[in-house]
C-alpha positions in Angstrom: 125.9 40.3 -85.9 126.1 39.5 -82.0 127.6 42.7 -80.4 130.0 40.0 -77.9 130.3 37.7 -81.3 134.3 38.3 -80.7 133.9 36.9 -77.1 131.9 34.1 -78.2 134.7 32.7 -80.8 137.4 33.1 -78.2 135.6 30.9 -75.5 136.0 27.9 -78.4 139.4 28.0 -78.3 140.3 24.7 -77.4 143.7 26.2 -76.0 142.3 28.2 -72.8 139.8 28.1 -70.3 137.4 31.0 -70.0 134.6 32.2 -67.1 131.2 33.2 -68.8 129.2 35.4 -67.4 125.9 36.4 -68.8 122.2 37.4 -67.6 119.4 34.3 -68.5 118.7 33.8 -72.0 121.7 35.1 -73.3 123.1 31.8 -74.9 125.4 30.5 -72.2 124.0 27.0 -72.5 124.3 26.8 -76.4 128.2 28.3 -76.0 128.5 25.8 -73.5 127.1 23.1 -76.0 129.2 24.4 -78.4 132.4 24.2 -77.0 131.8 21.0 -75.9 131.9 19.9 -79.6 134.8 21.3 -80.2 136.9 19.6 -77.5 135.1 16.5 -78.7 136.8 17.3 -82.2 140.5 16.8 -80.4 140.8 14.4 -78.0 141.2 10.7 -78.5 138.1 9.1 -76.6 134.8 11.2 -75.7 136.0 10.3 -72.1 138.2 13.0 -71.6 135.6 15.5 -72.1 133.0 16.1 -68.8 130.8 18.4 -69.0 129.1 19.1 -65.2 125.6 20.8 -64.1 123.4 21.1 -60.9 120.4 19.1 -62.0 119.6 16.3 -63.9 117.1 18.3 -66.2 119.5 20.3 -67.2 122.3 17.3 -67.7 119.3 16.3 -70.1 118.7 19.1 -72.0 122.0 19.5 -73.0 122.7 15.7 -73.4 119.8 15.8 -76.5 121.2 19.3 -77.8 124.6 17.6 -78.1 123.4 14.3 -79.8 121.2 16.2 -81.8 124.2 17.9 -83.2 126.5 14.6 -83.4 126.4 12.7 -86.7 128.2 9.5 -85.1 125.4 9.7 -82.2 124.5 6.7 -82.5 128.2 5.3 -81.7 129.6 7.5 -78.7 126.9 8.8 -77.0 126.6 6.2 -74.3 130.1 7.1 -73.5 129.4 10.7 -73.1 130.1 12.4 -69.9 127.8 14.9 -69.3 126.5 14.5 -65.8 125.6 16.6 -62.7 127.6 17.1 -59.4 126.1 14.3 -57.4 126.4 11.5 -60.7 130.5 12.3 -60.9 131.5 12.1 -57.4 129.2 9.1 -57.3 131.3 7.5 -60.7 134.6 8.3 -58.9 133.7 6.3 -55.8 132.8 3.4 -57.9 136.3 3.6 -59.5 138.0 3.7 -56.1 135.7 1.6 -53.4 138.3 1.2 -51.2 139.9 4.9 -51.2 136.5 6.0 -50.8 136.1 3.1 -48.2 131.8 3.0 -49.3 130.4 -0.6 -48.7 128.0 0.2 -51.3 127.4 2.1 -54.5 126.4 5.6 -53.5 123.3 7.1 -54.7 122.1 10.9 -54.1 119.8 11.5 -51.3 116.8 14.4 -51.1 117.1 14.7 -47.1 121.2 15.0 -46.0 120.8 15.8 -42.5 122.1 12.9 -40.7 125.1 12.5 -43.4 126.4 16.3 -42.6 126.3 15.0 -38.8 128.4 12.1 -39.8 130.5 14.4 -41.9 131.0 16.5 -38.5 131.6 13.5 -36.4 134.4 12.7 -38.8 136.0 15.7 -39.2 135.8 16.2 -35.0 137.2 12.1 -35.1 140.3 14.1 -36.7 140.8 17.1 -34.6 140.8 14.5 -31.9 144.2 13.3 -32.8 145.7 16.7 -31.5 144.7 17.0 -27.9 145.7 20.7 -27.4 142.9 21.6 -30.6 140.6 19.0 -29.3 140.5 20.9 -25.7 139.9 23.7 -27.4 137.4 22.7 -29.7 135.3 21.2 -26.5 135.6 24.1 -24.6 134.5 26.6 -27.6 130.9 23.9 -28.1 130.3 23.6 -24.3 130.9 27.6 -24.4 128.0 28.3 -27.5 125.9 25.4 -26.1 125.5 27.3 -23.1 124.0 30.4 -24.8 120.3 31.0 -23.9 118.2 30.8 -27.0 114.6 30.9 -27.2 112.9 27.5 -29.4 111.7 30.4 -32.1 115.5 31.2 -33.3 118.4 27.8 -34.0 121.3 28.0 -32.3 123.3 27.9 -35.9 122.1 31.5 -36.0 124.2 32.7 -32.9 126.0 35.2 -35.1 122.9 37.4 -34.0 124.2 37.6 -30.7 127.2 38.5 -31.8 125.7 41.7 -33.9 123.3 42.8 -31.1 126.7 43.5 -29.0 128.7 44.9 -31.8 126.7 46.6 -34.1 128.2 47.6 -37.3 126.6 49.7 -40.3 127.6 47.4 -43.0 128.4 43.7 -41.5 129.3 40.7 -43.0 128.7 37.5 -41.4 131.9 34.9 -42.8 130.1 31.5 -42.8 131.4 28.4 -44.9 128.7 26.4 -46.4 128.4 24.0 -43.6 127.4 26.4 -41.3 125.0 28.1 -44.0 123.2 24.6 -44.4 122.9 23.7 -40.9 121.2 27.4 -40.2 119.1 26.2 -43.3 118.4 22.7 -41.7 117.2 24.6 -38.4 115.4 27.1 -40.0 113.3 24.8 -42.3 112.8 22.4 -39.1 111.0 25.4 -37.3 108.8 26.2 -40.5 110.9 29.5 -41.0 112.0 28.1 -44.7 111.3 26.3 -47.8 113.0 25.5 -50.7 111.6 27.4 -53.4 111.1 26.2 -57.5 114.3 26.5 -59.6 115.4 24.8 -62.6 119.1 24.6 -62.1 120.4 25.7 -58.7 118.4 25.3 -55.0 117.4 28.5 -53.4 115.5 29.1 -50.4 112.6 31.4 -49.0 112.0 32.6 -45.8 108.2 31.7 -44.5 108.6 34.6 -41.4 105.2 36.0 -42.5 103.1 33.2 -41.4 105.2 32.0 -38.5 105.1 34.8 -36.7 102.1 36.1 -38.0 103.7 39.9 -39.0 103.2 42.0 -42.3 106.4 42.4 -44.7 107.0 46.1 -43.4 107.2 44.6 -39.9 109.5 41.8 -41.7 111.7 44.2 -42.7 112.5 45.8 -39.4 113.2 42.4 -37.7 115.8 40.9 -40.0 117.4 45.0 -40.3 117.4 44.8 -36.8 119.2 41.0 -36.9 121.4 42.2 -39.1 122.8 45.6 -37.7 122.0 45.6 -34.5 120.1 47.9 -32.3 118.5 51.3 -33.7 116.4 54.4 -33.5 113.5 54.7 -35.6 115.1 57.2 -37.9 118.1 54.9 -38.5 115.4 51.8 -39.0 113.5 53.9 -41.7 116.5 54.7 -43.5 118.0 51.1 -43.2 114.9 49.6 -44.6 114.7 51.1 -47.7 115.6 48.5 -49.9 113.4 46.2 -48.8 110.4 48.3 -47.4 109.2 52.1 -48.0 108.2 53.5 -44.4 106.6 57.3 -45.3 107.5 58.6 -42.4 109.6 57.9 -38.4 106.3 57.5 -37.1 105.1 54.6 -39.1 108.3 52.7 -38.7 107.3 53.3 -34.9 103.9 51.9 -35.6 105.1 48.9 -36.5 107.5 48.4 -33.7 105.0 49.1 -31.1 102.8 46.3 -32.8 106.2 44.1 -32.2 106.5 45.1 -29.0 103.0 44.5 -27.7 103.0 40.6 -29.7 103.5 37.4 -26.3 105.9 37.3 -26.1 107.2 40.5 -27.6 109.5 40.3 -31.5 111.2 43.6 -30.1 112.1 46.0 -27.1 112.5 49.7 -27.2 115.8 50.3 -25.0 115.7 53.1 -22.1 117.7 56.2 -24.0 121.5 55.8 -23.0 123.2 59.1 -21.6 123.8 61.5 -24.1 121.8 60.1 -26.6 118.9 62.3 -28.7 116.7 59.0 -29.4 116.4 55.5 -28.1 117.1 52.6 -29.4 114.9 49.4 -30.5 116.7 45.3 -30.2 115.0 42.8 -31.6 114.3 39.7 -28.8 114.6 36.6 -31.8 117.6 35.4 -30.0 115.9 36.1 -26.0 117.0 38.2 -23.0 120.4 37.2 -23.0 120.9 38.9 -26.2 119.0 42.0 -25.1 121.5 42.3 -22.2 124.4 41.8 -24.4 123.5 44.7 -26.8 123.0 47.1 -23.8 126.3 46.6 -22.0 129.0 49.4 -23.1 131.1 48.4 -25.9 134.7 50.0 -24.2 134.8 47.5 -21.6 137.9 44.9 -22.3 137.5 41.7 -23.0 137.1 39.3 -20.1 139.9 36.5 -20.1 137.4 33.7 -20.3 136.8 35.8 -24.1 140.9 36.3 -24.4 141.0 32.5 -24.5 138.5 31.8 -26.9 140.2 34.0 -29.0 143.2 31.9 -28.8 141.2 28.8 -29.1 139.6 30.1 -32.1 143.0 30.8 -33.5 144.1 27.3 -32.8 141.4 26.1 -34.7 141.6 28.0 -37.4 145.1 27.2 -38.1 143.9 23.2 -37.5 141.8 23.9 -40.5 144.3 25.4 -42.4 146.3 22.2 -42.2 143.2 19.8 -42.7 142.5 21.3 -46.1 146.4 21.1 -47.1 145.5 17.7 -46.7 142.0 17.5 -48.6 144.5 19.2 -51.7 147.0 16.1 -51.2 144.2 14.1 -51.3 142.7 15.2 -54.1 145.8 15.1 -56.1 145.9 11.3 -55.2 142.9 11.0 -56.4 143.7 12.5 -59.4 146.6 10.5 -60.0 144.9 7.1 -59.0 141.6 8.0 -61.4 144.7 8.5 -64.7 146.1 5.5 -63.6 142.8 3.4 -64.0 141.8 4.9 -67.3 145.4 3.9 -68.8 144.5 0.4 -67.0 141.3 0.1 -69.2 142.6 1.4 -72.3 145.1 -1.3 -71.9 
């Protein structure tokens, strides 16, 4: 018998929804499968039942599993809605054209640069109609568009910056996904990533190596160095050792000195600040201005030109807040209108 067997019975009942989590190959697909029958055993048309995945192999696989296991096959399984992402957003904008307000049926593209943009035009459109967030909003872009950055690093990665001047041992860097997917957009543009092979979800890999020409042990000290800021050697070492095994301080300093002496240079070894017992290495990915950043003393206030952005930031924060109270009421609509149409056709 199944050791979880118990856990597997209670994620058919019908009654409750359940989160599976499991390691690959464990059966979540088949209890997926599965339960999917069962609901098909209750409700009136096979309709009500959607069952949603990330690719359309996948969408496939399970769509032959489950009318392999149907005896009326042959009867409901062109009404069976078992579809990815992309296909059910694309079957509610049929049902609503003008809500949706698409002159056309909408099919999935591979390249969605230039719609994001259009999704950011939109969504700026919006924070237009409040003039005090709009000023604000301006103001914060002209601010980050004005930020030096070297053609090697997109400006979607300016978080660097901010980590070179505040280092911290264990940062986090909050990003939604529209920010993630525009750094991904400028990365891949500059050859710095790819998409690599999966099945069911996307996932990306980094191509540093052969860009800029380094081995993975130098690789590792750039993106600790990205992500924590400056450091000494001894602190790099240490830092590192998840992704690479330096034997000892003085090959980590090997490695930065082959950095250092690249044209123009990956990294800089700092002059040793008063007090200190070793100096410090910056990485130079994000160009001088970031160097200068990271060198200046962290216990001077903030500047009032950086007191505003604060408060801008705030603004726009809380005119985000109220955008996606509307993207819920919208939804709900949405819901509502979609009920209202499959009572129309059953009708």
């Amino acid at each position: 018998m199944i050791a979880d067997q118990t856990e597997r019975d209670r994620a058919l009942e019908v009654t409750r929804s359940f989160v599976v989590q499991a390691p690959a190959g464990s059966g979540k697909t088949d209890l997926l499968i599965r339960r999917y029958l069962r609901l098909l055993e209750v409700v009136e048309q096979p309709e009500e039942v959607v069952a949603i995945t990330f690719t359309r192999k996948a969408a496939g696989e399970m769509r032959e599993r489950v009318l392999k296991a149907l005896p009326s096959a042959a009867e409901v399984g062109h009404r069976l809605r078992i579809q990815t992402v992309d296909s059910l957003c694309a079957a509610l904008t049929r049902q609503m054209p003008l809500l949706s307000r698409f002159g056309a049926p909408p099919e999935p593209v591979e390249d969605a640069r230039e719609l994001r943009l259009a999704a950011a035009r939109a969504t700026f459109a919006r924070v237009d109609e409040d003039d005090a967030v709009a000023q604000a909003a301006a103001r914060l872009r002209e601010w980050l568009l004005s930020l030096p950055v070297t053609g090697r690093v997109p400006v979607a990665l300016a978080d660097a910056r901010w980590l070179q001047a505040n280092p911290a041992r264990d940062p986090v860097i909050a990003a939604s996904d529209a920010d993630v997917m525009v750094a991904v957009d400028g990365l891949k543009s500059l050859s710095l990533l790819f998409e690599g092979s999966s099945s069911r979800v996307l996932k990306f890999e980094h191509n540093l190596l052969r860009v800029f020409n380094v081995q993975p042990a130098a690789a590792a000290l750039l993106a600790v160095l990205m992500l924590r800021g400056p450091q000494t050697a001894a602190e790099l070492r240490a830092n590192c050792e998840r992704l690479h095994h330096f034997a000892d301080i003085s090959a980590v300093e090997g490695f930065l000195d082959e950095l250092q002496a690249k044209t123009p240079p990956y990294v800089r070894k700092l002059p040793r600040a008063t007090g200190a017992r070793e100096a410090r290495w910056v990485h130079l990915l994000c160009g001088e201005a970031a160097l200068v950043a990271s060198v200046a003393p962290v216990e001077v206030p903030l500047r009032d030109d950086l007191q505003v952005a604060a408060a801008e930031l705030a603004a726009i924060r809380a005119e985000q807040v109220r955008l996606m109270t509307q993207m819920e009421e919208l939804r709900a609509t949405v819901a509502r209108l979609n009920e209202a149409l499959g009572q129309r056709k059953e009708g």
